[in-house]
C-alpha positions as CSV (number, residue, x, y, z in Angstrom):
1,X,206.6,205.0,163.1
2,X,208.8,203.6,166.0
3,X,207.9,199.8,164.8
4,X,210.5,201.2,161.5
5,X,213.4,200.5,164.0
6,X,212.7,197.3,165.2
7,X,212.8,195.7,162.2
8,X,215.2,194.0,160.0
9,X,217.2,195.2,156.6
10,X,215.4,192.4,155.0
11,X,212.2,193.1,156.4
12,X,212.7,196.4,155.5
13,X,213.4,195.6,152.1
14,X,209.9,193.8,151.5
15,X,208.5,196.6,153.2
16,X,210.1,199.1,150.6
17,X,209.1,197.5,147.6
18,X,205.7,196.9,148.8
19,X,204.9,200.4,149.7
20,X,204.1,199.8,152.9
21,X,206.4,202.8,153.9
22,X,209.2,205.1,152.2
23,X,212.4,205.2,152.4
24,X,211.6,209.0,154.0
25,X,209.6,207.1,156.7
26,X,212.3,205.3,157.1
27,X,214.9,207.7,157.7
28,X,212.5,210.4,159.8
29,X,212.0,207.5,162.5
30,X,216.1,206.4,162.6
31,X,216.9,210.0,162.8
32,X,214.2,210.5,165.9
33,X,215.6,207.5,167.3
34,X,219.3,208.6,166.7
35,X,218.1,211.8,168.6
36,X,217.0,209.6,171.0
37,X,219.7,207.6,171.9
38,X,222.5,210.8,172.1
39,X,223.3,209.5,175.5
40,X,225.2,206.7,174.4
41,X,227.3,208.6,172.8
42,X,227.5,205.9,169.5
43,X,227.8,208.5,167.4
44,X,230.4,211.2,166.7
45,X,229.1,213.3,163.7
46,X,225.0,212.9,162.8
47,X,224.5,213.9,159.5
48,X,220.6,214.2,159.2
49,X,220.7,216.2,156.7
50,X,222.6,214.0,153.9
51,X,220.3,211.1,155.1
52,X,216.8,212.9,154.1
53,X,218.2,213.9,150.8
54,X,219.5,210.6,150.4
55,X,215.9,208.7,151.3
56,X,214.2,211.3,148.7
57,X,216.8,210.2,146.4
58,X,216.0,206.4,147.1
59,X,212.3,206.8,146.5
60,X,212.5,208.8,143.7
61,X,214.7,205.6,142.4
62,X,212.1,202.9,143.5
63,X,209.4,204.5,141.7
64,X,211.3,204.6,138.7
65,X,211.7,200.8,139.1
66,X,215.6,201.6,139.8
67,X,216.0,200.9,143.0
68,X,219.5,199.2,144.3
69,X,220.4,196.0,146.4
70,X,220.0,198.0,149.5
71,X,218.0,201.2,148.6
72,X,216.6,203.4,151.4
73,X,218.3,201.3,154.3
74,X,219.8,203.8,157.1
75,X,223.0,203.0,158.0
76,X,226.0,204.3,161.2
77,X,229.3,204.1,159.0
78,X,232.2,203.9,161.3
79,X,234.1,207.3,161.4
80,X,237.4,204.8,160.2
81,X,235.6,205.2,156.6
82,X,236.6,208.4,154.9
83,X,232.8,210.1,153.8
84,X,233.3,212.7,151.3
85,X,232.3,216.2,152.8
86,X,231.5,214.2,155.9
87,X,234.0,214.7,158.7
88,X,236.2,211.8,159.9
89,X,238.0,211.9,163.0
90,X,239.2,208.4,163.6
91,X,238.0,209.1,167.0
92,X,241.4,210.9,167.0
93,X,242.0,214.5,168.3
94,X,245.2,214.5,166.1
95,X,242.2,214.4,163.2
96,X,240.9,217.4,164.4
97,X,238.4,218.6,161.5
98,X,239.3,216.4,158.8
99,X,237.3,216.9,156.0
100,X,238.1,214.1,153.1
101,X,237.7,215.1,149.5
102,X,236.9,211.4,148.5
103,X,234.8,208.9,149.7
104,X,236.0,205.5,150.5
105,X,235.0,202.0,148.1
106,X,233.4,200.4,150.4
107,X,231.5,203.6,151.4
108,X,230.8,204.5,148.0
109,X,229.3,200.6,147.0
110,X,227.3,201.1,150.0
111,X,225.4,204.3,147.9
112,X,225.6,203.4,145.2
113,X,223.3,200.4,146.4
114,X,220.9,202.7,147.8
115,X,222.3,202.8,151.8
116,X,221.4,206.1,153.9
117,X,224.1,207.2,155.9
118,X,222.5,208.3,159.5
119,X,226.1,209.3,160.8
120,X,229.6,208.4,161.8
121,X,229.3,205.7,164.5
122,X,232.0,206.3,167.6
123,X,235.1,203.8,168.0
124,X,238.4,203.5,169.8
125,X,240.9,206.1,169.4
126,X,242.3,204.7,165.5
127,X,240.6,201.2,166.2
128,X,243.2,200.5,169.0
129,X,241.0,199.3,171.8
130,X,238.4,196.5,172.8
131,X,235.6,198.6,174.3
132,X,235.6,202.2,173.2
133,X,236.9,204.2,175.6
134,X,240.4,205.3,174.1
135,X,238.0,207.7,172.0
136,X,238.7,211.5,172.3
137,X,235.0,211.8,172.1
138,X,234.5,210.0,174.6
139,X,233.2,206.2,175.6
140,X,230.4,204.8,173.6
141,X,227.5,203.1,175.7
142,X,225.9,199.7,175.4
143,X,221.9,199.6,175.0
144,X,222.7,196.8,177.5
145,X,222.5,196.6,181.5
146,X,222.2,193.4,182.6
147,X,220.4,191.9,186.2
148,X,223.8,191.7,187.8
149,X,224.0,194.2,190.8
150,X,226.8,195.5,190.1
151,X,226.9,195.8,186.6
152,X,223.2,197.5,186.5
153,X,224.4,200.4,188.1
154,X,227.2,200.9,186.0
155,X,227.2,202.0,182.5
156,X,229.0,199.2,180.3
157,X,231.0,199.1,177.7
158,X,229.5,197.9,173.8
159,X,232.9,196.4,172.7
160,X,235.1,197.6,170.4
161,X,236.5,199.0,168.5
162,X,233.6,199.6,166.7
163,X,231.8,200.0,169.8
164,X,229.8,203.0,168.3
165,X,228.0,200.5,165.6
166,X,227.6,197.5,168.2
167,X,226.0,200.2,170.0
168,X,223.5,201.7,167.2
169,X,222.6,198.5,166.0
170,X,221.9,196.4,168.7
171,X,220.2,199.7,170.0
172,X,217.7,200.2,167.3
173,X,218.8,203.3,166.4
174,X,220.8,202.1,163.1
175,X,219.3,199.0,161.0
176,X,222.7,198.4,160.6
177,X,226.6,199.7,160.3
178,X,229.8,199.2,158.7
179,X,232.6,198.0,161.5
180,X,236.6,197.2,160.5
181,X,238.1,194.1,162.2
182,X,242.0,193.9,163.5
183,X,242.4,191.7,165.8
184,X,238.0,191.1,166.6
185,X,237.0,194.8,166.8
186,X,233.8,193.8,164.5
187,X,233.0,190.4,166.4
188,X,233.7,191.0,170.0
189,X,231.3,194.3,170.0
190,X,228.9,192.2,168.0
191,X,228.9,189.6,170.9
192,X,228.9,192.0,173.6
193,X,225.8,193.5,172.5
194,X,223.7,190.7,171.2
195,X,224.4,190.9,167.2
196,X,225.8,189.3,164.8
197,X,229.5,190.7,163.1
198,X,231.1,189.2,160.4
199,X,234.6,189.6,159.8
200,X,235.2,188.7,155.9
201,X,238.5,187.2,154.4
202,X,241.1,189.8,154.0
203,X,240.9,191.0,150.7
204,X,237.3,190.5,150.2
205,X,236.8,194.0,150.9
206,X,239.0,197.2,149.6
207,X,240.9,199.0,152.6
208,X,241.1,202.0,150.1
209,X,239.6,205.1,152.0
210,X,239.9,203.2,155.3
211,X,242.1,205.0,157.7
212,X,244.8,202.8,158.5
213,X,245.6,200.8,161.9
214,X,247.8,197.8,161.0
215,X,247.4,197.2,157.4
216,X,247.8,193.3,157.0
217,X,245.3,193.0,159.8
218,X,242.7,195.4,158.9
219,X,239.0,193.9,157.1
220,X,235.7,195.9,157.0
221,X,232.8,193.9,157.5
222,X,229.1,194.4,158.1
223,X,227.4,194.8,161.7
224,X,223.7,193.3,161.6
225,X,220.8,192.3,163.3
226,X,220.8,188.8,161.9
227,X,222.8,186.6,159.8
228,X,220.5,187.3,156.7
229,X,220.8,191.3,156.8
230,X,225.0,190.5,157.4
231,X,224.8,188.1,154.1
232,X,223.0,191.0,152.4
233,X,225.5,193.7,153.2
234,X,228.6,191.9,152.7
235,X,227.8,191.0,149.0
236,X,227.2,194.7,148.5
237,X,230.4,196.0,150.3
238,X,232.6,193.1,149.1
239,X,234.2,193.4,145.5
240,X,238.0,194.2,143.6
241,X,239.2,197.2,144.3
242,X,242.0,198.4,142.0
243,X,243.0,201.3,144.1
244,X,243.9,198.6,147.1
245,X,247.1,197.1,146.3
246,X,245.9,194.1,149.4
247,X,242.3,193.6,147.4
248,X,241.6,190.3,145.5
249,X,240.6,189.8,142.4
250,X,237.7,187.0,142.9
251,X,234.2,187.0,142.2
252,X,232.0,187.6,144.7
253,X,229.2,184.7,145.1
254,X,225.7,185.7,146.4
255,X,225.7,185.0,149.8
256,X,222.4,185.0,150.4
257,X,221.4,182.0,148.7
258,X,223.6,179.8,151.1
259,X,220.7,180.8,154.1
260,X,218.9,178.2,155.7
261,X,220.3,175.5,153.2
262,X,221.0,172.0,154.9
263,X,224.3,171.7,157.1
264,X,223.8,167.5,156.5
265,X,227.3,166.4,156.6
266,X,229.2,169.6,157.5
267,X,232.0,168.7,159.7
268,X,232.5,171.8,162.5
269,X,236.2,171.4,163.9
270,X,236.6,172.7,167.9
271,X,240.0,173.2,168.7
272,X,241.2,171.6,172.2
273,X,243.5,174.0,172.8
274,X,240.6,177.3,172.9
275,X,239.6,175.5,176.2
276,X,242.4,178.1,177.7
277,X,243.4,178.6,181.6
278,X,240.4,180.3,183.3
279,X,237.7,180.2,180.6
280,X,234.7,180.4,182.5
281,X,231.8,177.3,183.1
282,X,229.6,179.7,181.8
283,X,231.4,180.3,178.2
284,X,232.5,176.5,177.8
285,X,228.6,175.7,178.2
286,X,227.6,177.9,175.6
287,X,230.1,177.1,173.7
288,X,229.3,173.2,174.3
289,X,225.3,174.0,173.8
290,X,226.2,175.8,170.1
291,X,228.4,172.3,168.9
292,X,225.2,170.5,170.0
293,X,222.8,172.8,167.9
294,X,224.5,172.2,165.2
295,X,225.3,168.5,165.5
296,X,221.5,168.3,165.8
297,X,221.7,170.3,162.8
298,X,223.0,167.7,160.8
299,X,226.9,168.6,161.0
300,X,229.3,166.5,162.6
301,X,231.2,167.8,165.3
302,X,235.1,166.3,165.1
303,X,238.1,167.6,167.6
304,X,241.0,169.6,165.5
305,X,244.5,171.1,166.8
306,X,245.9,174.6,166.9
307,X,248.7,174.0,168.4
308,X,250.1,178.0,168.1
309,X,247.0,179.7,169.2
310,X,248.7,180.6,172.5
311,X,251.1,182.6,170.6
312,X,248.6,184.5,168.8
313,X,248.2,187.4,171.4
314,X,252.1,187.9,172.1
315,X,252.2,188.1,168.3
316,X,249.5,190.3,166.8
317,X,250.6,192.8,170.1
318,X,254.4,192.9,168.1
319,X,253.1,192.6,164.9
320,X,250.0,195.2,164.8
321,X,251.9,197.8,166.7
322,X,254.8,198.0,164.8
323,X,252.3,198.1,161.6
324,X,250.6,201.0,163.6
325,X,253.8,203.3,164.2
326,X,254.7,203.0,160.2
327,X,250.7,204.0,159.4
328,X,250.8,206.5,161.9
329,X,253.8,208.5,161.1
330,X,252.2,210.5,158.7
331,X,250.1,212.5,161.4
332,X,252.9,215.4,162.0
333,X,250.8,218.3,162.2
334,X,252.3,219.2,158.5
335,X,249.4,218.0,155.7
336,X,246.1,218.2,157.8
337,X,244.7,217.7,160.9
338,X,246.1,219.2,164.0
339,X,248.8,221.8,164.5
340,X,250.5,222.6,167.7
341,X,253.2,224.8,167.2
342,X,256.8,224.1,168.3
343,X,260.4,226.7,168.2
344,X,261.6,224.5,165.3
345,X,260.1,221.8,162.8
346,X,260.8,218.8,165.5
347,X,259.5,220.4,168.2
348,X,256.0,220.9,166.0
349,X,255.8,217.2,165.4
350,X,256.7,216.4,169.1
351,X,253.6,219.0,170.2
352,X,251.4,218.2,167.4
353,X,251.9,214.3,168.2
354,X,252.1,214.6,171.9
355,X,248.5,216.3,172.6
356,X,246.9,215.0,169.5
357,X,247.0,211.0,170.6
358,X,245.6,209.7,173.4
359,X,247.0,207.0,175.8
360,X,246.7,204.0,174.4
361,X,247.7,205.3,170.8
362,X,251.1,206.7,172.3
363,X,251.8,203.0,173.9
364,X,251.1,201.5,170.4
365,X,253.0,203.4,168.5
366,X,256.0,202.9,171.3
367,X,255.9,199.3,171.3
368,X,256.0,199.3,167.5
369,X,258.7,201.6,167.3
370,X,260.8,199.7,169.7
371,X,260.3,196.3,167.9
372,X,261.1,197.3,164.8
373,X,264.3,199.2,165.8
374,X,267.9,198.0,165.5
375,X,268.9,195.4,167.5
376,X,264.9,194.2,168.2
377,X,263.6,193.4,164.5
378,X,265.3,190.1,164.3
379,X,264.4,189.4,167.8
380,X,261.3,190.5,168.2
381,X,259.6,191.4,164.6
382,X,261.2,189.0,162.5
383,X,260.2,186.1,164.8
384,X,256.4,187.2,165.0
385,X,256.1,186.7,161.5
386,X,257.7,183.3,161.8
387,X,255.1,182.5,163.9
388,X,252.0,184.0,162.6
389,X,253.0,181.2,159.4
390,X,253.2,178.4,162.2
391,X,249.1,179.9,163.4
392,X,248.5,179.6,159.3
393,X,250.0,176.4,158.7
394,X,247.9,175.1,162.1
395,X,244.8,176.7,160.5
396,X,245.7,174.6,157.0
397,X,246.1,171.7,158.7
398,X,242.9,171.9,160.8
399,X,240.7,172.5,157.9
400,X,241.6,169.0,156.0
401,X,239.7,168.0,158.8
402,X,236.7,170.0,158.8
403,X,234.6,172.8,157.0
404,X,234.2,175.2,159.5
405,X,235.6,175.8,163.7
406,X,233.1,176.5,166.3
407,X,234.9,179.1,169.1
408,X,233.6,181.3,172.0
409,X,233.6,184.9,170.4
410,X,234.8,186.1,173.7
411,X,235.9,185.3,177.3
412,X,233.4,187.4,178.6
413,X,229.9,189.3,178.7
414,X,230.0,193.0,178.1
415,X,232.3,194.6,181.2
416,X,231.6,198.2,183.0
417,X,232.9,201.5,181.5
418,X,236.6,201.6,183.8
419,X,237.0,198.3,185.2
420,X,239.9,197.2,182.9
421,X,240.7,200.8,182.0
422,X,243.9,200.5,184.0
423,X,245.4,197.2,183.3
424,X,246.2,196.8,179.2
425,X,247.0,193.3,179.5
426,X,243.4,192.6,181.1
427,X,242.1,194.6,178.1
428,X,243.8,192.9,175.6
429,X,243.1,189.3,176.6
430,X,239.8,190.3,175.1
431,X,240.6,189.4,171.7
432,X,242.2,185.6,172.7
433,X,239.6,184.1,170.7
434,X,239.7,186.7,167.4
435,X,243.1,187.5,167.2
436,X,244.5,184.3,165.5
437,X,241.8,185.0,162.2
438,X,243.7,188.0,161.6
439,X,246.9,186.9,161.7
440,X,245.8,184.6,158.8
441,X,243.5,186.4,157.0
442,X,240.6,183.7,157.5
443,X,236.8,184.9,157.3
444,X,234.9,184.7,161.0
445,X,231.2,186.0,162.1
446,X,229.8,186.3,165.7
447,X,226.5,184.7,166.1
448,X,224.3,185.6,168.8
449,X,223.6,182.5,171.2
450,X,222.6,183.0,174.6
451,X,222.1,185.5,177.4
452,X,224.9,184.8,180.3
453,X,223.8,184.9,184.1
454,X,223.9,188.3,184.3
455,X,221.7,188.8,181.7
456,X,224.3,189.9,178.8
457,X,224.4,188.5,175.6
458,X,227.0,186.1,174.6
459,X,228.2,184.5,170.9
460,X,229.6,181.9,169.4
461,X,232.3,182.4,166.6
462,X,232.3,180.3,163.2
463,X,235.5,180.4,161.6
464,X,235.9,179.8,157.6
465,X,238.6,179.0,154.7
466,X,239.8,181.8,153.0
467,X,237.0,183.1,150.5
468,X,234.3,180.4,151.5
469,X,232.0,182.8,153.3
470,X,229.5,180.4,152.0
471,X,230.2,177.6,154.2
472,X,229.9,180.5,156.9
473,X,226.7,181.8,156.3
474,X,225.2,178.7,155.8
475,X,226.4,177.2,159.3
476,X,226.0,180.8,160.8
477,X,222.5,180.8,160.0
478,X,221.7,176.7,161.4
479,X,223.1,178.5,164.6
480,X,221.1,180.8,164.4
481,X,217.8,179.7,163.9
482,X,218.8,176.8,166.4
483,X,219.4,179.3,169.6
484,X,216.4,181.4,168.6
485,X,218.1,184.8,169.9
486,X,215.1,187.5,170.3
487,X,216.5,189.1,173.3
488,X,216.2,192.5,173.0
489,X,218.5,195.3,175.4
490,X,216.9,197.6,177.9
491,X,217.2,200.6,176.0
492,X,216.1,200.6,172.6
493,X,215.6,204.0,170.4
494,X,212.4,204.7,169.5
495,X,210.3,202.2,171.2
């Protein structure tokens, strides 16, 4: 039964529908394995319940020949999606024992194909955080350890901030999990821990149900084992949403066919200027070896220009905390969640708002409240938006000269549990290398390449127009087939 974990959702799939196991089968050896793995802390609620009824449910459907896209697959859902009857905590205390009463599009496109929900997968305190340990429930673990000394004796960190579903996934204990992207919180994680994480155009998927963090910023996206099962999922999760005022209205194409189709002719742009100050050997090599996989796939490998990308960081850290301390007024202590009692109704909020976020939450919402305050707007707020069109107009430019960018994911292997803890610039130089997609709304996946010398995985980023995940998936899956990634972490649930 333990082979069930280690295999793909596609393999899975063929499995399925040729009887070689049941979607019960399925679920019993995710759930051991989920059991299994309750040391590394990826998940915050289980809900093993709701996935055996779920799995009955799914082969009662295939046997009646009705059986969805992705029927009987066991999925972690990030505990950012509102489940109905499932609690969802944001990885907030502030949460407390929120309960929704709906369940959220992307979430509900997700069952209605079929998925079985193992649990809500563990994350940074409201998505604010690049390694998951701003959670009130505590750090999530990476499946990882690694052959450095150091590192091996320390517990490291699976990215974030959907460090929970890196974690799961890459762990064998999920076949694979939803993530939500802000500034590379579904593609750093997925480098981290040797998967692949595909952050989709903003827009392709509804934010409805999502809880918020900075809402022109925020894209859910799929967390997979390989490029085929991310394909899969996204065509399932992606789709018009008239309940999200930020969805689009386009048709969504069936990604799948664009796998292992020829790359003959693609032109892959590598901007000069993501060679940045103190990029290590080790990275530029990879990222080096990945333009030559794919020029010996057939592509053409061409130099571009973004000019702005330095600016991206100092922009997205004005721009998504001042997004955060609108979106996270409405936790008061008033309509649900947490209550701490106060002499008088300002005093309440103060208490309730005081014990119920964490650190790094508090230091968000501060900076976004001081930038957008009088006398700093124009100064500070008004002029990050100036420049996040510069970062677009760069991004516009670049791609008359090619169809897709080939960056490192991130400037670094997976780091121990506390060794940027104290220094938030350190932390937040993580996301050099994902931040500027957000700004602009572009489509981006993380493909695993290569181990580094400490024996942690590393990816390669491919970076798309707007709506052509296409192009993506069909370069994503040359890169893939051309590093042949079958490295597989220490730990692994079930095995």
């Amino acid at each position: 039964m333990s082979d069930l974990t280690d295999i793909s959702v596609t393999e899975a799939l063929v499995g399925l529908a040729g009887k070689k196991f049941s979607a019960v089968e399925l679920a019993k050896a995710h759930i051991a394995a989920m059991e299994s793995a309750r040391a590394l802390n990826a998940f915050i609620t289980e809900t093993p319940k709701l996935a055996m009824k779920q799995a009955i449910e799914s082969d009662a459907r295939r046997a009646a020949g009705r059986a969805g896209a992705m029927d009987g697959i066991p999925l972690g859902i990030k505990d950012l999606y509102c489940t109905k009857d499932v609690r969802t905590t944001a990885a907030s205390h502030i949460l407390g024992e929120f309960t929704p009463t709906y369940e959220s599009t992307v979430t509900q496109k997700l069952f209605d194909a079929g998925c079985v929900m193992l649990g809500k997968t563990n994350l940074d305190e409201f998505a604010m955080g690049s390694s998951n340990i701003t959670s009130y429930f505590g750090p999530a673990i990476s499946p990882w350890s690694g052959k450095d000394p150091v590192k091996a004796n320390r517990k490291l960190v699976p990215g974030g901030s959907s460090g929970g579903s890196s974690a799961a996934v890459a762990g064998r204990f999920a076949m694979a999990a939803t993530g939500t992207d802000t500034g590379g919180s579904i593609r750093q994680p997925a480098s981290f821990t040797g998967i692949v994480g595909m952050k989709p155009t903003y827009g392709r998927c509804s934010r409805w149900g999502i809880v918020a963090f900075a809402s022109s910023l925020d894209q859910a996206g799929p967390m997979t084992r390989t490029v085929a099962d991310a394909a899969l999922m996204l065509r399932v999760m992606a789709g018009f949403d008239s309940k999200d005022s930020t969805s689009v209205d386009q048709a969504v194409p069936d990604f799948v066919t664009a796998l292992g189709t020829s790359i003959k002719g693609m032109k892959i742009g590598i901007p000069r200027e993501y060679r940045i100050d103190g990029i290590s050997a080790e990275i530029d090599n990879l990222w080096q070896k990945g333009a030559a996989m794919l020029r010996d796939a057939g592509a053409e490998i061409v130099e571009i220009s973004l000019p702005h990308t330095k600016y991206s960081l100092a922009v997205y850290y004005i721009i998504a905390p001042a997004e955060a301390s609108s979106n996270l007024a409405r936790y008061d202590g008033v309509r649900y969640g947490l209550r701490v009692p106060g002499e008088n109704l300002i005093n309440m909020y103060e208490n309730t708002r005081a014990e119920g976020f964490g650190k790094e939450v508090r230091r968000r919402i501060l900076i976004g409240t001081y930038v957008l305050s009088a006398g700093y707007y124009d100064a500070y707020y008004l002029k990050a938006q100036k420049v996040r069109r510069c970062i677009r107009n760069d991004f516009e430019e670049a791609f008359k000269k090619c169809d897709a960018i080939l960056t490192p994911t991130a400037p670094s292997t997976a780091f121990a549990i506390g060794e940027k803890q104290d220094d938030p610039i350190q932390m937040y130089l993580n996301d050099v290398f994902t931040v500027p997609l957000n700004l602009v709304g572009l489509p981006g996946i993380s493909v695993p390449v290569g181990l580094g010398s400490d024996g942690l995985p590393l990816g390669l980023q491919l970076i798309g127009r707007a709506f052509d995940e296409m192009t993506l998936f069909k370069a994503a899956s040359a890169l893939e087939k051309a590093a042949n990634f079958n490295h597989k972490p220490p730990f692994m649930a079930g095995t």
